[in-house]
C-alpha positions as CSV (number, residue, x, y, z in Angstrom):
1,X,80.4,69.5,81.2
2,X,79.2,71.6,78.5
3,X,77.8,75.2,78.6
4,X,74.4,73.8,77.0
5,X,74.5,70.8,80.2
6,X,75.2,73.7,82.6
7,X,72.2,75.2,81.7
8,X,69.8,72.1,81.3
9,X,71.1,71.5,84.8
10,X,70.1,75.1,85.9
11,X,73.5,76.0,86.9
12,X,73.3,78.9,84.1
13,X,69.9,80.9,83.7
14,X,68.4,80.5,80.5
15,X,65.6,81.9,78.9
16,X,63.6,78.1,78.7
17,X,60.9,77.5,76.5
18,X,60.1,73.7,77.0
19,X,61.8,70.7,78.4
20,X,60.9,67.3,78.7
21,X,63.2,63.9,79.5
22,X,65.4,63.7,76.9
23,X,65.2,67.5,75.5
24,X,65.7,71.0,76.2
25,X,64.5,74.3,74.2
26,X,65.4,78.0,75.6
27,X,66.1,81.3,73.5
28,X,69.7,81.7,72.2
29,X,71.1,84.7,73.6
30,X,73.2,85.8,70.4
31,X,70.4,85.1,67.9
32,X,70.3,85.4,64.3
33,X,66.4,86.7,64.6
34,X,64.0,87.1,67.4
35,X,62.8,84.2,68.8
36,X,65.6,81.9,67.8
37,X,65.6,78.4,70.2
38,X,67.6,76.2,70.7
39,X,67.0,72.3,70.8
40,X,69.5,70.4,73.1
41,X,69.5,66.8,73.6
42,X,69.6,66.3,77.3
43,X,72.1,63.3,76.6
44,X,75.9,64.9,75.9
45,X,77.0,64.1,72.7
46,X,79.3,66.1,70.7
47,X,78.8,65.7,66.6
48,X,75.1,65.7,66.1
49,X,75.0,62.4,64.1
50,X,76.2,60.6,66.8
51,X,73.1,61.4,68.9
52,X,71.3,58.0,69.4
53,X,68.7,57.2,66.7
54,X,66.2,57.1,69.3
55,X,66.6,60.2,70.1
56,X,67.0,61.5,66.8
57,X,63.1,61.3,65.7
58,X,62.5,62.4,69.0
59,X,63.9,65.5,68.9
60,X,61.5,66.5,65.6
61,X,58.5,65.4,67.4
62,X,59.7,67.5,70.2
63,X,60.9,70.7,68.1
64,X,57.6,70.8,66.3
65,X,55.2,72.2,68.2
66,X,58.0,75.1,69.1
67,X,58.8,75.5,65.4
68,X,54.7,76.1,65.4
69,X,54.7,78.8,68.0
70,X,57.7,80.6,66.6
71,X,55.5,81.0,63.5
72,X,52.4,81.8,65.0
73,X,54.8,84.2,67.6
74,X,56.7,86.1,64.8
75,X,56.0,87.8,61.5
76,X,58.1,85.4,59.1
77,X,57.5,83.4,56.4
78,X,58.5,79.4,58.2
79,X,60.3,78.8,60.8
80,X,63.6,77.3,59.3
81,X,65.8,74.5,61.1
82,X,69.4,74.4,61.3
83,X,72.3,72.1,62.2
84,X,75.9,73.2,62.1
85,X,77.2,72.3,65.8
86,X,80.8,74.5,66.0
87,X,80.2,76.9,68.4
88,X,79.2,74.4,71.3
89,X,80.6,71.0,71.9
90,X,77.2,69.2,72.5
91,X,74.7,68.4,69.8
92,X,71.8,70.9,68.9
93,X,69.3,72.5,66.4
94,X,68.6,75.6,65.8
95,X,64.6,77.1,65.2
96,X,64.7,80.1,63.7
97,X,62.0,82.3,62.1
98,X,62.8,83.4,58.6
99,X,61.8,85.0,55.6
100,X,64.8,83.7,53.0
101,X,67.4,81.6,53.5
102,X,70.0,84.3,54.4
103,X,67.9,84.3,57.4
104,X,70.2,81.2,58.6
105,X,73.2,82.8,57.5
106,X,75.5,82.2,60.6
107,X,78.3,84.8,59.5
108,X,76.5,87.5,60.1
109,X,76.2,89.2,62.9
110,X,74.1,88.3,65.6
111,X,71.6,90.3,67.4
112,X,72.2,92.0,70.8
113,X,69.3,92.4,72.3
114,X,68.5,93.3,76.3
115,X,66.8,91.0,79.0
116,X,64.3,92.3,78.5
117,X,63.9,91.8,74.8
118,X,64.7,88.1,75.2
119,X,62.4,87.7,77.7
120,X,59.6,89.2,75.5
121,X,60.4,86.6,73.3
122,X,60.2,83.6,75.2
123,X,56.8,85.1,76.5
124,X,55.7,85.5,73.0
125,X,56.7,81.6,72.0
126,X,54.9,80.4,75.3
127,X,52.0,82.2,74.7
128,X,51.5,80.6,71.1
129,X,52.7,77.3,72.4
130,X,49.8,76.9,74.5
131,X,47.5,78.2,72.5
């Protein structure tokens, strides 16, 4: 079982933005920005391209209206999308806010920020995502 399954499972807190039968959004706790989220296919698979094609569209439709809020939530310019799948054995996108594309630069240094700060952010994503 994967880290990303432990915590869709809600053996491992998480700082959850939406979920719905086949997906799962929550903040990444070593993010790149503020208000970087995570898109996990409920379904374990490792390589994202082996994800099932039905669930490939699916996950769009599903990031969409995040990638909206993350917009409307933080001072950027888009928010961008990402796919690189090393880190964590189980298939995922990354929604970030960004102004360039350094902003989705994964060998810099992530962000350490508090509880607190993280939970500030999810509020801030939730709040535009039911606007």
């Amino acid at each position: 079982m994967t880290i990303f399954s432990k915590i869709i499972a809600g053996e491992i807190p998480s700082y959850k933005i939406a979920e719905d039968p086949k997906f799962f959004a929550f903040l990444d706790i070593f993010p790149l920005r503020e208000g970087h989220t995570l898109i996990v296919p409920k379904l374990e698979v490792d390589k994202f391209f082996d994800v099932p094609d039905d669930y490939l569209g699916s996950m769009l439709i599903f990031a969409k209206p995040i990638a909206q809020a993350i917009e409307k939530a933080f001072d950027c310019n888009r928010c961008g999308i990402s796919v690189v799948g090393l880190e964590v054995p189980h298939a995922h996108m990354h929604l970030i806010p960004i102004d360039s594309a350094d902003d989705l630069n994964f060998t810099r240094p992530k962000l350490k920020l508090s509880p607190e700060q993280l939970s500030a952010a999810r509020d801030k994503i939730l709040r535009a995502l039911t606007l």
